[in-house]
Kinemage of the C-alpha trace (Angstrom):
@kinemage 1
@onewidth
@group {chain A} dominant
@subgroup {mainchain}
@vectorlist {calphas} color= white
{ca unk a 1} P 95.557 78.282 91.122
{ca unk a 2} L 98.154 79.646 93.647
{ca unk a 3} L 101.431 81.246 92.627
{ca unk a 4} L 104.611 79.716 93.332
{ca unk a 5} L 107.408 81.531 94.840
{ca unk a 6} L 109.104 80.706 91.185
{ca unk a 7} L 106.440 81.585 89.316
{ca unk a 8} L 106.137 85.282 91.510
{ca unk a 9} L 110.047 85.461 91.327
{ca unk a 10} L 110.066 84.939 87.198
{ca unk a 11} L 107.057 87.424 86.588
{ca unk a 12} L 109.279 89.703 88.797
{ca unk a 13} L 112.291 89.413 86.921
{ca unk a 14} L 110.479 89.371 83.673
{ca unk a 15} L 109.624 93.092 84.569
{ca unk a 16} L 113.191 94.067 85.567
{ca unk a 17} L 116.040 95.235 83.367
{ca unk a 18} L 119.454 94.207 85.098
{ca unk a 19} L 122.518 97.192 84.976
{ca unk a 20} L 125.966 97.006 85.346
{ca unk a 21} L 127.118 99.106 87.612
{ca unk a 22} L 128.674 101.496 85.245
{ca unk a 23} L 124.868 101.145 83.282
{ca unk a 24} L 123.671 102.187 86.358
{ca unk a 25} L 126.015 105.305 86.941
{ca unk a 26} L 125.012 106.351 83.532
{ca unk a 27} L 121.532 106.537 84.127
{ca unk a 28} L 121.676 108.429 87.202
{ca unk a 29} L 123.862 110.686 85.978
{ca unk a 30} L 121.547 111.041 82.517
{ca unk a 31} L 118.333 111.030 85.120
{ca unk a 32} L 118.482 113.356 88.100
{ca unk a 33} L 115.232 112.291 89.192
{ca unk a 34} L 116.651 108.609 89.271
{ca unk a 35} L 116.451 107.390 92.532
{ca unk a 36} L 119.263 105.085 93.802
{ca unk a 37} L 118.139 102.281 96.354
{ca unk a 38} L 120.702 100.220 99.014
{ca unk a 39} L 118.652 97.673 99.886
{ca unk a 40} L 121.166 96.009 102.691
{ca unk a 41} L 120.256 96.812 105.975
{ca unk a 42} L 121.526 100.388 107.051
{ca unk a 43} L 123.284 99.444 110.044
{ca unk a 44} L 125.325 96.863 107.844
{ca unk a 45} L 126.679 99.870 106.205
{ca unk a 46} L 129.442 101.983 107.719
{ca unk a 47} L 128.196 105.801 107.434
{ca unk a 48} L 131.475 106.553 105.118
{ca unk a 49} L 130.895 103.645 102.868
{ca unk a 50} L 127.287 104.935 101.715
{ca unk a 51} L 126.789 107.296 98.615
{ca unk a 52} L 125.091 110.562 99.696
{ca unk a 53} L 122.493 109.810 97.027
{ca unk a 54} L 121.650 106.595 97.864
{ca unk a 55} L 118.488 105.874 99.943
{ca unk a 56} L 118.982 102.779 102.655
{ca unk a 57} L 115.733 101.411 102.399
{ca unk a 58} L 116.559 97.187 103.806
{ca unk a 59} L 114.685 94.486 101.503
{ca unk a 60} L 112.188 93.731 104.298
{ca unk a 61} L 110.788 96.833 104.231
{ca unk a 62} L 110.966 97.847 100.324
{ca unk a 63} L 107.146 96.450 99.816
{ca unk a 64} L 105.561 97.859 102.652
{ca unk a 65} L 108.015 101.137 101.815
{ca unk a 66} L 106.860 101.350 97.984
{ca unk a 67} L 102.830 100.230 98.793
{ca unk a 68} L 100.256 102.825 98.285
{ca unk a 69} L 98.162 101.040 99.824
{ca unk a 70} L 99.536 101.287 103.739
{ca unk a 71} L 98.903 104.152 105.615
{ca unk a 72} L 100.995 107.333 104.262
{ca unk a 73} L 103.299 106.945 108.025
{ca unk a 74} L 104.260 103.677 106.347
{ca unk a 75} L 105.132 104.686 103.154
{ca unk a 76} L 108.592 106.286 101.742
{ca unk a 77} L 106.876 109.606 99.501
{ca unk a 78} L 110.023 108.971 97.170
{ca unk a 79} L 108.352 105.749 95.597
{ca unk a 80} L 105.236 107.231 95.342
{ca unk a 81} L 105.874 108.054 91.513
{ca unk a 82} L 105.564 104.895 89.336
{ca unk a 83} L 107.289 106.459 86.201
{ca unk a 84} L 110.454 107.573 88.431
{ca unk a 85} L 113.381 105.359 87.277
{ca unk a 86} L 114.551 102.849 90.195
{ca unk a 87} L 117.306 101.619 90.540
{ca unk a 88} L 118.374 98.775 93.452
{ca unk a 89} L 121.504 97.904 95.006
């Protein structure tokens, strides 16, 4: 049987933990190897409105960015380690 979109979307969320976004200050400031992800797309974002340690990655390209399966060119080396802690924006 095929996957809905639902079904994909609630397996999804049933994975994810949502933050606050004082939650999520905590834990990069408790994690330096936390890595902080904007997801909107970069030229949405004025340069002085984004956080120095935030990586502008948009939403259409997070899959293909995180997939270790595309060739390396493809990939972003930061999401290359499953046990780092992610957070999304």
């Amino acid at each position: 049987m095929v996957k809905s979109w639902n079904d994909m979307v609630d397996e999804a969320k049933a994975q994810t933990t949502a933050v606050t976004p004082a939650q999520a200050h905590q834990s990069l400031q408790d994690n330096r190897d936390a890595l902080l992800i904007d997801v909107r797309d970069a030229e949405s974002v004025p340069q002085d409105q984004r956080s120095p340690d935030t990586v502008m990655i948009s939403l259409g390209y997070l899959p293909m960015r995180a997939d270790l399966e595309v060739p390396e060119q493809l990939r972003d080396p930061r999401l290359a380690d499953r046990s780092r802690q992610v957070i999304v924006t």
